[in-house]
C-alpha positions in Angstrom: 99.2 37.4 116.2 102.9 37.5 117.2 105.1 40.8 117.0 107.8 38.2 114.4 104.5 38.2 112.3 104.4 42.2 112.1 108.2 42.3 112.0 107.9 39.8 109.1 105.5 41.9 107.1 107.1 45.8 107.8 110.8 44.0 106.6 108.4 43.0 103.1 107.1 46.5 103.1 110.6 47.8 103.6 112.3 45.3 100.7 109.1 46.3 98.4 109.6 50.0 98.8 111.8 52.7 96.6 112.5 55.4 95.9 110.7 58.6 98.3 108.5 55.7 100.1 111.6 54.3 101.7 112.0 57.9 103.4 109.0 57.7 104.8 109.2 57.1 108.7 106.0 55.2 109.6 105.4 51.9 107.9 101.7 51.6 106.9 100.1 48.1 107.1 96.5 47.6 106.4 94.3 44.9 108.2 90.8 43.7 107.3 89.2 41.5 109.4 85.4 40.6 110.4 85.2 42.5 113.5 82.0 42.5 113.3 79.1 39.5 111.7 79.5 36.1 112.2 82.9 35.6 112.5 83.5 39.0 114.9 84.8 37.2 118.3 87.8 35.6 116.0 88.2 38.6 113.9 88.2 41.0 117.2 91.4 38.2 118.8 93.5 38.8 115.4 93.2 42.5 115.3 93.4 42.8 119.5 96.6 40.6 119.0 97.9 42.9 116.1 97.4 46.0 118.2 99.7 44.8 121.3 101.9 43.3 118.6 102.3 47.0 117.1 102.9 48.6 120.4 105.5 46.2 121.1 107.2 46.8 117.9 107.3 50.6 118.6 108.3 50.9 121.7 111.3 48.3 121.0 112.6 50.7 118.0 110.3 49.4 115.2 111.7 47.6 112.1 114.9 49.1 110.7 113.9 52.3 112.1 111.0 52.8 111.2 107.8 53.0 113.1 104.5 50.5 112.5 100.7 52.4 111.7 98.2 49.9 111.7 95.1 50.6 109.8 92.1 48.2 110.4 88.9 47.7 108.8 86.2 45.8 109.9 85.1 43.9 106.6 81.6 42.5 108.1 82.3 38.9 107.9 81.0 39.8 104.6 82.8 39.2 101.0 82.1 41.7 99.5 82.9 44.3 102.3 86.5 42.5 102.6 86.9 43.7 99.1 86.1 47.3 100.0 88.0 47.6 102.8 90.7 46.3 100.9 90.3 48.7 97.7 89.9 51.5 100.6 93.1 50.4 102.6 95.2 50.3 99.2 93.2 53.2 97.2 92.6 55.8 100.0 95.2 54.5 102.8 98.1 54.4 100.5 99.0 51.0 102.7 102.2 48.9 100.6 100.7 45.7 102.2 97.9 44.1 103.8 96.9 41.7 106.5 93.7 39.2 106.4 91.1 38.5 106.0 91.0 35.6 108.8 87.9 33.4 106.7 89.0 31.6 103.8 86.0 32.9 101.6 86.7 36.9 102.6 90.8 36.0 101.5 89.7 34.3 98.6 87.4 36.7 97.8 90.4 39.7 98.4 92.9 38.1 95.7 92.3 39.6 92.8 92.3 42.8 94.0 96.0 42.0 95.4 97.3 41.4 92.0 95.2 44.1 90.2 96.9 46.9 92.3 99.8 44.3 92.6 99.7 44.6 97.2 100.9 41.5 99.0 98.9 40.5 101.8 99.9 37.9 104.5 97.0 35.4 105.5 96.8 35.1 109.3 94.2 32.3 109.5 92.3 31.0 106.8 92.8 27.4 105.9 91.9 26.5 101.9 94.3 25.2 99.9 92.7 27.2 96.9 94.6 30.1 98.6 97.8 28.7 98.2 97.3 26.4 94.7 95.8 29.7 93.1 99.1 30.8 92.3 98.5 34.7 93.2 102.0 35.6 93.8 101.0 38.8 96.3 99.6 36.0 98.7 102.1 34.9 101.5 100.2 32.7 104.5 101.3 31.4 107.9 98.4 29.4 108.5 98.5 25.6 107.7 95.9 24.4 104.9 93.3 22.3 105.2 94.9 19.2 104.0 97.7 20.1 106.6 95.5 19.5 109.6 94.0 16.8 108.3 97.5 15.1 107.5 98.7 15.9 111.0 95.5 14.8 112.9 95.8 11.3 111.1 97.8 9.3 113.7 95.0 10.2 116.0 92.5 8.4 114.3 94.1 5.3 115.8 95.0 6.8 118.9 91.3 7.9 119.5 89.9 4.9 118.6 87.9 6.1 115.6 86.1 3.5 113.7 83.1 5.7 111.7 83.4 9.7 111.6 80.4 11.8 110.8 81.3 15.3 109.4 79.2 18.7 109.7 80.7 21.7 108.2 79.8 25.1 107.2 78.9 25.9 103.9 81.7 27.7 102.4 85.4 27.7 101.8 87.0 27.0 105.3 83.9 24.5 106.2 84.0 22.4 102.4 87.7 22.6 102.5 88.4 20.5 106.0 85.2 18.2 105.6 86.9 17.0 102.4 90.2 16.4 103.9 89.9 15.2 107.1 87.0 12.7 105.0 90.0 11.4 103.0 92.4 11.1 105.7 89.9 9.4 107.9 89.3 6.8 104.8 93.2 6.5 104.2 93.4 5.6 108.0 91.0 2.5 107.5 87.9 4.7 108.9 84.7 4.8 107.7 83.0 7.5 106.6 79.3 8.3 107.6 77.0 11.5 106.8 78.1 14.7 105.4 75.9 17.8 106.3 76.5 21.0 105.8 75.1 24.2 107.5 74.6 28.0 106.3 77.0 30.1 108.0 74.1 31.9 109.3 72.2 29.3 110.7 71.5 28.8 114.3 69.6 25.5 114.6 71.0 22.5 113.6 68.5 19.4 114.3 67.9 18.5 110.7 71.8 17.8 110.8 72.4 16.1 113.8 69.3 13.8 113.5 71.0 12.4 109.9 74.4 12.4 112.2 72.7 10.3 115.3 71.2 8.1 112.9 74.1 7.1 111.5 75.7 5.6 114.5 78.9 7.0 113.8 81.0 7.5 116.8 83.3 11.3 115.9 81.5 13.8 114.9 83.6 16.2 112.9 82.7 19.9 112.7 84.0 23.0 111.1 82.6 26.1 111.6 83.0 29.1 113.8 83.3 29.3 117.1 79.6 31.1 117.4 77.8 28.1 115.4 80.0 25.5 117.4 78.5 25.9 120.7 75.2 26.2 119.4 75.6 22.9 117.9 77.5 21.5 121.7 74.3 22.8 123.2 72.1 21.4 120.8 73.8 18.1 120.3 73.2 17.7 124.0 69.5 18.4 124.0 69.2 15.6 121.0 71.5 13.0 123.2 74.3 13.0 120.7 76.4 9.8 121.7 79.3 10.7 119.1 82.7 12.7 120.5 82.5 15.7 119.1 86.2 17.1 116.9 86.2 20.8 116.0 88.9 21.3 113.5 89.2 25.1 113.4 87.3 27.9 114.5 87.9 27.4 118.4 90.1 30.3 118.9 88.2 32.0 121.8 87.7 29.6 124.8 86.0 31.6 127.0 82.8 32.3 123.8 83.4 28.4 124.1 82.9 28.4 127.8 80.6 30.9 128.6 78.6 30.1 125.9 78.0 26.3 125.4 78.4 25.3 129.3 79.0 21.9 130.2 77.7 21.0 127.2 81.0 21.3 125.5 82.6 19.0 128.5 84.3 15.9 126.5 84.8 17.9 123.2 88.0 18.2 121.5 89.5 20.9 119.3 92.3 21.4 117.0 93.6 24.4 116.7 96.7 25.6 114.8 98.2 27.7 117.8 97.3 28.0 121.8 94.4 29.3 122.6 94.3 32.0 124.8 94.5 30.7 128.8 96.9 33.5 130.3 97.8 31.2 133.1 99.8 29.1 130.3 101.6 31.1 128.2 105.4 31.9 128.6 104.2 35.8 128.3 102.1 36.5 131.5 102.4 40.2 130.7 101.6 40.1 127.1 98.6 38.0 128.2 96.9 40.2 131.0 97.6 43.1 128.1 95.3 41.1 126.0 
């Protein structure tokens, strides 16, 4: 979460708004994200990131003026909460626009509220195309889609050496989404294509999957999930002497749950993410990142 982002979406507030609204000095934008549930460690990043990006805003002047009032709700990791929180942020809140709702399944699930009470909302992170090809004109996203990864990952199939990919993804939007692309990329770039397994979003032991996965003798092992089932599945895929390379595409966003969590059992994985993850000793912001 960058403070252009927030600028971006208090100047869509300010072009929406008329009449007394305009007047108004503070600039109300609501954000639900999963702050807490399976998806909280990404969910707390985005709304962490939103805070310092708000602060920064304000003390610079704000946008045309005006000052920023963030409003976030923690929507669970849950569907149905994400709508909720919505209805509450729009109903109750009064907010002219919304932020979210970082998991392609709580945005999806979000959209129809957005063009019943007729509130855009930027999408931060979630990857479906289903999002964009929906045609819900209150949707506006600055995350790439699915097929977008999978379409800039494809000269790395080569590069990598990849001759049969095996592919493990969550059950949902995000996790069906990416499976199905980077599958048909892998097959347009002359690699073959072994098991596909998918996982509950819930679920914390995976041997059933990865036994059909080391069977295959594929050797890339794809897998989308978040970043609290993917080092379960690092620490497991050790225990079972998983001889595939193991891809994440998406959902490593916090490299030190990574870390801390999955040990050296993550040593040799890769992970592609659409933005830098957060290693403070890297970024061009020192400042920004010791905030954080």
């Amino acid at each position: 979460m960058t403070s252009r982002t927030l600028s971006w979406i208090a100047g869509l507030v300010v072009a929406l708004m008329a009449g007394p609204a305009a007047a108004q000095d503070t600039i109300k934008i609501g954000v639900t994200q999963p702050l807490t549930g399976a998806f909280a460690a990404s969910g707390n990043y985005v709304a962490q990131g939103a805070r310092i990006a708000e602060e920064e805003i304000n003390k610079a002047g704000g946008v045309l003026g005006k000052k920023l009032q963030l409003l976030i709700e923690d929507n669970k990791s849950n569907p149905t909460e994400a709508v909720a929180t919505a209805e509450k942020l729009i109903n109750s809140d009064k907010v002219p626009v919304l932020m979210g709702a970082w998991s392609s399944t709580l945005t999806l699930a979000v959209m129809p509220k957005l063009e019943e009470y007729k509130v855009p909302m930027l999408v931060e992170t979630s990857s479906s195309g289903k999002i964009t090809t929906s045609g819900n004109p209150y949707i506006f996203r600055i995350s790439p889609t699915s097929e977008m990864e999978a379409k800039a990952f494809a000269p790395l199939f080569k590069k990598m050496n990849i001759k049969k990919a095996d592919f493990l993804a969550t059950n949902n939007d995000f996790g069906l989404g990416a499976s199905k692309e980077f599958s048909q990329t892998a097959k347009d770039n002359g690699v073959e294509v072994g098991v596909m397994e998918t996982m509950d979003p819930k679920a914390t032991d995976f041997s059933a999957q990865l036994a059909k996965i080391k069977a295959s003798g594929g050797d890339t092992l794809f897998v989308t999930t978040a970043v609290e089932q993917i080092t379960l599945i690092l620490k497991q895929a050790k225990d079972q002497q998983l001889s595939q390379r193991i891809i994440t595409t998406g959902g490593s966003n916090s490299p030190d749950q990574l870390i801390a969590q999955a040990g050296d059992a993550a040593n040799g994985s890769s992970h592609l993410v659409f933005f830098t993850p957060w290693f403070p000793e890297a970024v061009k912001n020192p400042e920004i990142a010791k905030t954080f």
